[in-house]
N, C-alpha and C positions, 0 to 999 in steps of 0.2 A: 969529479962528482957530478958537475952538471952536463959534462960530456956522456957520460955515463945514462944518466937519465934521457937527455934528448935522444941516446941510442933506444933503451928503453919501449920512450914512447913511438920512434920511430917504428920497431918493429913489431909494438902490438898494434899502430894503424896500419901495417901492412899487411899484418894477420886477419886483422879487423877485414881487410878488403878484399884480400884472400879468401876468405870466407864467405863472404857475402856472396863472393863471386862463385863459389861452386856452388853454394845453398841454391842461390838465383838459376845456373847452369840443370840443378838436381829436378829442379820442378819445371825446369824449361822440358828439360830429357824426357820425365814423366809420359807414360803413353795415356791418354784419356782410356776411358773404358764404361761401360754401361751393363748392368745384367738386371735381366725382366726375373719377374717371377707371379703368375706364371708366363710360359713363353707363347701359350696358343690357346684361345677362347672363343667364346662369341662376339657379334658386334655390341659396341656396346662394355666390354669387360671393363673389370678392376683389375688393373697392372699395378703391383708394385713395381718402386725403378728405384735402383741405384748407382752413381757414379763415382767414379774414384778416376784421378789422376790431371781433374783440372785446375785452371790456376787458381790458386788459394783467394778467397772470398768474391771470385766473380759471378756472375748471374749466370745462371746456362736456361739457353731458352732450348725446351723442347719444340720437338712435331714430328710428323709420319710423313713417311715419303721426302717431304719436300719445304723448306719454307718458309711453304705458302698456306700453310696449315697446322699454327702453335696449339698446342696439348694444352698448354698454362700461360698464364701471363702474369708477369714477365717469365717467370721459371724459378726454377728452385737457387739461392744461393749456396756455389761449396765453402766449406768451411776453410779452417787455416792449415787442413789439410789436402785440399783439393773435392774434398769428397762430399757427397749429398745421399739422402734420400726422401724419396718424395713417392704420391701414387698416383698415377693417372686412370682417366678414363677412354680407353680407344673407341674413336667415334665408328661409326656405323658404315664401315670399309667393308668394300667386297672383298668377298673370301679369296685366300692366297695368300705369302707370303710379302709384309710389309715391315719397312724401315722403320723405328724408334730411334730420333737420333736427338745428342744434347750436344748443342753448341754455342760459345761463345761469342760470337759473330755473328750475332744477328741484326736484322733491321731497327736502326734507334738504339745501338749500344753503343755507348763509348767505347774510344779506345782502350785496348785491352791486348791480352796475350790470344791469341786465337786458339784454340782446341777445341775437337770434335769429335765423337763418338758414336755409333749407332749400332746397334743390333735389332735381330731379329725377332719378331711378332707375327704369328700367322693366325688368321681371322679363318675360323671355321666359320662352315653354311650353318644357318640355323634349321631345327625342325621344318617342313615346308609345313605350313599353314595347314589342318587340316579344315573342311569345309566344316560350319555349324550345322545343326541338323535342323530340317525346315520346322519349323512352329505347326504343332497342332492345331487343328482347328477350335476355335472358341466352341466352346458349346451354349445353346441356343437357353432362352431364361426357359428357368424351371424343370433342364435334362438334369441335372444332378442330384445327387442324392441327398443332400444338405436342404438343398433348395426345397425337395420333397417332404422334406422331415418340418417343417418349416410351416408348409402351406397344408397340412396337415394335423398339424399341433394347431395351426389357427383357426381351420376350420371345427376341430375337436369342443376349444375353448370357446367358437360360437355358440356351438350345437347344446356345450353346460350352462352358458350363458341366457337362451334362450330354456331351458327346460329350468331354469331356475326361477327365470322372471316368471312365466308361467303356473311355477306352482305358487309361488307368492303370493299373484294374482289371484288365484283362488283362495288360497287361504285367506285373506284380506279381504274378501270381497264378497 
């Protein structure tokens, strides 16, 4: 009987370890992967990102090109399936076709599983500028029409003003 059970336990720790051992193997295999959406914008865009295939609950530090130029800080954590989503903003790159990439291995990361991922983003030109159109000239006090309606109405309201005092005057006097 207790032979029995030490066999037992023996062979569910080695099941146990077994296990582990290809679970561990299964996420090692995992190929990282990243897909944008959208994939081409202006400087400047909203990217959605997501990742799938890194190791479960590490940090992936994004950036473009290179880097030497992180999207976010520190980055998006994957979950306990490897996977993330997050959305960036691509900085204000010259038009052509540029790297998004998320990786594990970046600068000031602990040790960790390394995986790496990157696709592509491509930065359309924007509108060229068109020029403004030059500023009219001010016009000079008293050209407009407002202004006329104005110095007109006041000289009017003189003109009652005085014909009024006037007859006043006689009549009173």
């Amino acid at each position: 009987m207790i032979r029995a059970a030490r066999l037992a336990l023996f062979a569910t720790v080695c099941g146990l370890a077994l296990w582990t051992t290809l679970a561990a193997a299964g996420v090692a295999s995992s190929t990282p992967s990243l897909t944008l959406n959208p994939t081409s914008g202006l400087p400047n865009a909203k990217v959605s990102l997501s990742g799938t295939g890194f190791p479960p609950n590490e940090i992936v530090g994004l950036y473009l090109d290179s880097p030497n130029l992180f999207l976010q800080a520190p980055g998006p954590r994957a979950d306990a399936q490897g996977a993330f989503t997050t959305s960036i903003t691509v900085p204000g790159a010259s038009p052509g076709a540029h790297q998004v990439c998320g990786d594990t291995a970046y600068p000031g990361a602990p040790p960790q599983q390394p995986a790496k991922a990157c696709a592509q983003f491509v930065v359309i030109a924007g509108p060229s500028p068109t020029p403004s159109p030059s500023p009219s000239p001010t016009p000079s006090a008293g050209s407009t029409a407002g202004q006329w309606t104005f110095t007109i109405a006041a000289i009017a309201i003189l003109i009652v003003a005085a014909l009024v005092t006037g007859w006043w005057a006689r009549r009173s006097g």
